[in-house]
C-alpha positions as CSV (number, residue, x, y, z in Angstrom):
1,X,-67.3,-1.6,-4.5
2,X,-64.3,-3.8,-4.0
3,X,-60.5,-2.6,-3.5
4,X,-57.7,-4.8,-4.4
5,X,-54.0,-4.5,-5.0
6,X,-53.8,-1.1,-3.6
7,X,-51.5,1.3,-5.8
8,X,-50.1,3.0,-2.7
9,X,-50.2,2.3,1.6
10,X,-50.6,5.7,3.3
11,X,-49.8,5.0,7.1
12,X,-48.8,7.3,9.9
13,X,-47.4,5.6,12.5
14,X,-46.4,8.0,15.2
15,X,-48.4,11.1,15.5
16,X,-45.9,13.3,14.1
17,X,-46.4,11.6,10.7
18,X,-49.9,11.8,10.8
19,X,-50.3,16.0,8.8
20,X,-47.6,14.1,5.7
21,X,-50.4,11.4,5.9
22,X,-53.1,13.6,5.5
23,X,-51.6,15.7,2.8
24,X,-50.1,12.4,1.0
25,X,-53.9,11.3,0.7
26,X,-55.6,15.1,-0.4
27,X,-53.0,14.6,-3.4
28,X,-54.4,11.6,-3.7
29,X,-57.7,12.4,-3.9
30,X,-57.1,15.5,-5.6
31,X,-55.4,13.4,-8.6
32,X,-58.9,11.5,-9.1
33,X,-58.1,8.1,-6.9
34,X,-59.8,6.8,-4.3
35,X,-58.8,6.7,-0.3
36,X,-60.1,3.5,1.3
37,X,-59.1,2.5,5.2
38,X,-59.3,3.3,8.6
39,X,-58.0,5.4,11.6
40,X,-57.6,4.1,15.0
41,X,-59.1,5.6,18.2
42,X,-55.6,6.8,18.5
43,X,-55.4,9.0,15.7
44,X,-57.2,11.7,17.7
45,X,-53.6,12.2,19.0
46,X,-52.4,13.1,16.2
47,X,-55.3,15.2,14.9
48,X,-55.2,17.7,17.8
49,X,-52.3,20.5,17.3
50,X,-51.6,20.2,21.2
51,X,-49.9,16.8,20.3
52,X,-47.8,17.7,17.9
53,X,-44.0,17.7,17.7
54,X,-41.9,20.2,16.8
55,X,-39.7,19.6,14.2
56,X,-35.9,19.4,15.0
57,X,-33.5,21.9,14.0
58,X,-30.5,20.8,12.0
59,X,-31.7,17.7,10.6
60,X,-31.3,13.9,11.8
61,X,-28.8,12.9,14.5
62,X,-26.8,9.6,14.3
């Protein structure tokens, strides 16, 4: 089996993106496509809940 020309990049860069990168590829999946890649060693960060961030209240700051 060979992928090419990839219809969408999933990535999660910090580990606070890494449950939106999860969920953006279970829709994925869920919608019949496939979910080809890799995770780091470091994703283990973000996988455990005693890493994650909360969110902030009242939005972005400048």
């Amino acid at each position: 089996m060979r992928f090419a020309a990839p219809h969408e990049l999933i990535r999660a860069d910090d580990a606070d993106e890494v449950p939106r990168a999860q969920d953006q590829m279970e829709r994925a999946r869920a919608a019949g496509k496939w979910c080809a890649g890799y995770l780091s060693y470091e994703t283990g960060y973000g996988l455990d809940p005693r890493n994650s961030v909360p969110a902030r209240a009242g939005g972005t700051s400048a």
